[in-house]
VOGU-3710 file (C-alpha; in Angstrom, 3 decimals, decimal comma):
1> xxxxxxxxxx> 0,000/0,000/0,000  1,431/3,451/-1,132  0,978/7,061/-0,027  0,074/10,070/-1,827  0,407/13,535/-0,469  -0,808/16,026/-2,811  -2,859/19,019/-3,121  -6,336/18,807/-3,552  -9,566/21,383/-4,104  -12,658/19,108/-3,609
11> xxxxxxxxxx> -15,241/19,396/-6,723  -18,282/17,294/-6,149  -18,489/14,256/-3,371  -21,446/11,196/-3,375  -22,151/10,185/0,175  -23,165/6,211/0,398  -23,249/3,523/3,122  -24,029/5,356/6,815  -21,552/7,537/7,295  -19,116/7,541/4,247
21> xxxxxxxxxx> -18,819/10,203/1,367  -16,853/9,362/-2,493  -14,766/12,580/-3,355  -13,719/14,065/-6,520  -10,516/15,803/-6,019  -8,640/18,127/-8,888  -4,804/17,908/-8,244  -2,368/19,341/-9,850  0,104/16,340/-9,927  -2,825/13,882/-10,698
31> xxxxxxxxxx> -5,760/15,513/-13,017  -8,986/14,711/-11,280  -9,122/11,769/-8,482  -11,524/9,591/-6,396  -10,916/9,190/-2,807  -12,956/7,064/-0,706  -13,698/8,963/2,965  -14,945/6,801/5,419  -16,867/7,748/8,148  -16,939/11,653/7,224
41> xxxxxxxxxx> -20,399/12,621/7,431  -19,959/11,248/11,391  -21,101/14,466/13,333  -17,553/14,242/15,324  -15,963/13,143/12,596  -11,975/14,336/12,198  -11,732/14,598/8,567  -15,617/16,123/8,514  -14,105/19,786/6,928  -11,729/18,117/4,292
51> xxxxxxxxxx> -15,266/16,260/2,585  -16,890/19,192/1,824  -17,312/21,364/-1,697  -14,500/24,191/-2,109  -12,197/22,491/0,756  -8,310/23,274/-0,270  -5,951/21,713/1,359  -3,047/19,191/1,316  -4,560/15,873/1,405  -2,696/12,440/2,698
61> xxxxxxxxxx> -4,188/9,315/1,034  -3,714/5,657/0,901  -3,210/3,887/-2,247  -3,651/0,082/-2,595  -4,345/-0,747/-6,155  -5,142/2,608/-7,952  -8,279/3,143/-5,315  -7,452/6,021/-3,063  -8,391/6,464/0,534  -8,673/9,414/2,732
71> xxxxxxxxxx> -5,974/9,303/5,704  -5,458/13,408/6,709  -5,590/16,374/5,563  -4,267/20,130/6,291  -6,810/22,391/5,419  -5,784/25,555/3,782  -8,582/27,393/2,817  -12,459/26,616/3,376  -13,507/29,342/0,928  -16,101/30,114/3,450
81> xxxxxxxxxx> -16,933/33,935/1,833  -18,520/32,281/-0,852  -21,383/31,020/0,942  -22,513/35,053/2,224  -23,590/35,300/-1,716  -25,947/33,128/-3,871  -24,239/34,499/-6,764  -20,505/33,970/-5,636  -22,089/30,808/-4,815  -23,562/30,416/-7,821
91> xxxxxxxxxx> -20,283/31,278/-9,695  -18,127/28,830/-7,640  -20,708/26,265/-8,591  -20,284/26,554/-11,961  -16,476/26,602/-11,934  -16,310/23,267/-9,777  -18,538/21,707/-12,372  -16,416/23,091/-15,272  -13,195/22,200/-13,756  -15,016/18,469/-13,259
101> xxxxxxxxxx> -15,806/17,982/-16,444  -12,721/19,075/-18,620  -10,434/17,692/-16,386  -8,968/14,187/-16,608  -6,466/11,831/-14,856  -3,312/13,202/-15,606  -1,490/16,687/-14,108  -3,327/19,670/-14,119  -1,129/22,550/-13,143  -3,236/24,757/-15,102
111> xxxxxxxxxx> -6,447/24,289/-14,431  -5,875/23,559/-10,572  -3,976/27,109/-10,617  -6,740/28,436/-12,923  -9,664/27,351/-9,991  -7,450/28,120/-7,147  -6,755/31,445/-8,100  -10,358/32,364/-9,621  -12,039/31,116/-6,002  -9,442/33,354/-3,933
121> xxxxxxxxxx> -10,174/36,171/-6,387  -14,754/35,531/-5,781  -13,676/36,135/-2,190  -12,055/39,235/-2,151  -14,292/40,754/-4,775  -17,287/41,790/-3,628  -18,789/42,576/-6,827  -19,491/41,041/-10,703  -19,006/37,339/-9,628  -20,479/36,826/-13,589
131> xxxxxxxxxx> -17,175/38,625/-14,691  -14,720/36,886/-12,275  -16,683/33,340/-14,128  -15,710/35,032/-17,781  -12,258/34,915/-16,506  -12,523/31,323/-15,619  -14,476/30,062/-19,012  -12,406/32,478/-21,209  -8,814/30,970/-19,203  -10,426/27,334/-19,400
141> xxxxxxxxxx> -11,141/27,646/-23,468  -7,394/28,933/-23,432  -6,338/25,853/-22,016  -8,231/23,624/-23,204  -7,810/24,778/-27,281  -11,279/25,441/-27,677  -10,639/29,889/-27,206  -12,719/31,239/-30,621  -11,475/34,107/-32,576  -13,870/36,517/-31,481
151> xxxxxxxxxx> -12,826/39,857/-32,890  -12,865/38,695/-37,096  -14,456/36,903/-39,055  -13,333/33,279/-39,270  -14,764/33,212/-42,715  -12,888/36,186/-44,378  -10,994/38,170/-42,022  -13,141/40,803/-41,779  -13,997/42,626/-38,792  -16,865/40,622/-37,122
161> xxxxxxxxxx> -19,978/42,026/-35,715  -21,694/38,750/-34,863  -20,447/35,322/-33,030  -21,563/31,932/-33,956  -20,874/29,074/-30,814  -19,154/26,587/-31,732  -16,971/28,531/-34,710  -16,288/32,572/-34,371  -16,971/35,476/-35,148  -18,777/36,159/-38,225
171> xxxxxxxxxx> -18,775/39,555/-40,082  -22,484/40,935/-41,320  -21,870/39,786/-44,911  -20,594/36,334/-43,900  -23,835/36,546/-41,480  -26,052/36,144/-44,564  -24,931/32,968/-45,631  -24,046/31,781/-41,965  -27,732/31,704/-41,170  -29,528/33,611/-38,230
181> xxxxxxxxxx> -30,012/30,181/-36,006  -27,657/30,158/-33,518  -25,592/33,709/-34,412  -25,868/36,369/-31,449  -24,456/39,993/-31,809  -21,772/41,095/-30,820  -21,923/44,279/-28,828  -19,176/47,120/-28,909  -16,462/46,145/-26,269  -17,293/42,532/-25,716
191> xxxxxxxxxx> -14,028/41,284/-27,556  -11,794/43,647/-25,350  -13,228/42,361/-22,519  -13,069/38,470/-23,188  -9,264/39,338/-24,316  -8,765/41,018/-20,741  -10,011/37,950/-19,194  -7,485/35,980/-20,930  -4,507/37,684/-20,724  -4,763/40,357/-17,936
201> xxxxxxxxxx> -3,192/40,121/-14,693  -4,695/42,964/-13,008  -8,801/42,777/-11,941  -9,259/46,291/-12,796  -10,831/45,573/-16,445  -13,739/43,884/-14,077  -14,605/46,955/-12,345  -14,792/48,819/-15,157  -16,160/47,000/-17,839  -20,626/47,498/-18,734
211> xxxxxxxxxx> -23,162/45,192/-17,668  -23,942/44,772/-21,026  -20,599/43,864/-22,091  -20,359/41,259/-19,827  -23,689/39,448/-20,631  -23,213/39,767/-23,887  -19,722/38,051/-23,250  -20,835/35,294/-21,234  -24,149/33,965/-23,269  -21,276/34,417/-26,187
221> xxxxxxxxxx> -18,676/32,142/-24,308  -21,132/29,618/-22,205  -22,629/28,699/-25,384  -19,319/28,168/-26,859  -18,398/26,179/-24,265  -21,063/23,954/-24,449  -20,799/22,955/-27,909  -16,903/22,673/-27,570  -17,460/19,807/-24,545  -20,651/18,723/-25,411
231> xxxxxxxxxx> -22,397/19,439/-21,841  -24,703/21,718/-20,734  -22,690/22,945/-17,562  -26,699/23,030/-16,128  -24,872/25,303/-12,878  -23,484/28,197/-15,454  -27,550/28,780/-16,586  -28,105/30,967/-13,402  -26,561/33,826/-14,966  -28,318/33,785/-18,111
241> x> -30,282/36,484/-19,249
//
């Protein structure tokens, strides 16, 4: 029987038996685990706090056979702010589901950076928990080669003015033979923003970017998104307008 020390940002768990809960963990050595924790959902329970959604922390498991087992755990963050909001809520929802879904069994630097650093960032902002998600679907595309060229047309180069999921952007004479189902407009400002929430290391573009921009962004990117993985990320429908 081996150890594994590692750490580990809990996405979704499936309690069975009396007491005992399955976790998914995303690690950045290992992609996305399961780790059996028995006896967790025990009111006195040790290890309760390390079995619950959002817990980051560095987790010690057993491993007999490829089938991990929860052993101890140092908690390092709770994310607890999140739970004052139903829309941070709402937004850290959708990024544990995400993060679930694209990743796999393998390291995941990126993407377990990429959550980390987008739940520390919906705690200290108090405000536009849609935009702090844009940065985590834009940053997730990015990594996972599914980011759309937004700005021009992926027919001719030209400068676009629509977007169709699952392609690019379009320009209005391209639009005509591109067919109105599925194409939604793209407002002034919406591909400056999306490129901010790829490349910019400052959170000042959130402050001062529209409302508008940033719904018209994210019904642009989610349905994008759910083309490109072929899932309806049901969590990320919240913010839809």
């Amino acid at each position: 029987m081996g150890e594994l020390k590692c750490e580990g940002i809990v996405l979704r768990y499936a309690d069975y038996k009396d007491a005992d809960r399955m976790l998914t963990l995303l690690t950045p050595d290992c992609g996305i685990i399961s780790v059996s924790a028995k006896g967790v959902r025990r009111q006195n329970a040790k290890l309760r706090y390390a079995a619950e959604l959002f817990t980051y922390g560095n987790y010690m498991l057993s491993n007999k056979n490829g089938r991990y087992a929860l052993t101890g755990c140092v908690l390092k963050d709770s994310f607890y702010a999140l739970r004052e909001s139903l829309e941070h809520m709402c937004a850290a929802s959708a990024m544990l589901e995400m993060a679930s879904y694209a990743g796999i069994q393998q390291p995941q630097t990126e993407l377990f950076e990429l959550l980390r650093g987008c739940l520390f960032t919906l705690c200290e902002l108090k405000e536009q928990p849609k935009a702090v998600l844009l940065v985590f679907i834009a940053r997730l595309l990015k990594i996972s080669g599914y980011m759309p060229e937004i700005e021009y047309c992926v027919n001719c180069g030209e400068k676009a003015g629509y977007f169709l999921p699952g392609e690019g952007g379009i320009c209005p004479e391209c639009s005509q033979t591109a067919g109105a189902a599925g194409l939604i407009r793209l407002e002034s400002g919406t591909a400056d923003f999306i490129e901010g929430c790829v490349y910019s290391e400052s959170e000042s573009f959130i402050s001062q970017a529209e409302q508008g921009v940033i719904d018209n962004a994210y019904i642009l990117l989610i349905r994008h998104m759910q083309l490109c993985f072929e899932h309806q990320f049901k969590s990320a429908e919240y913010f839809i307008k």
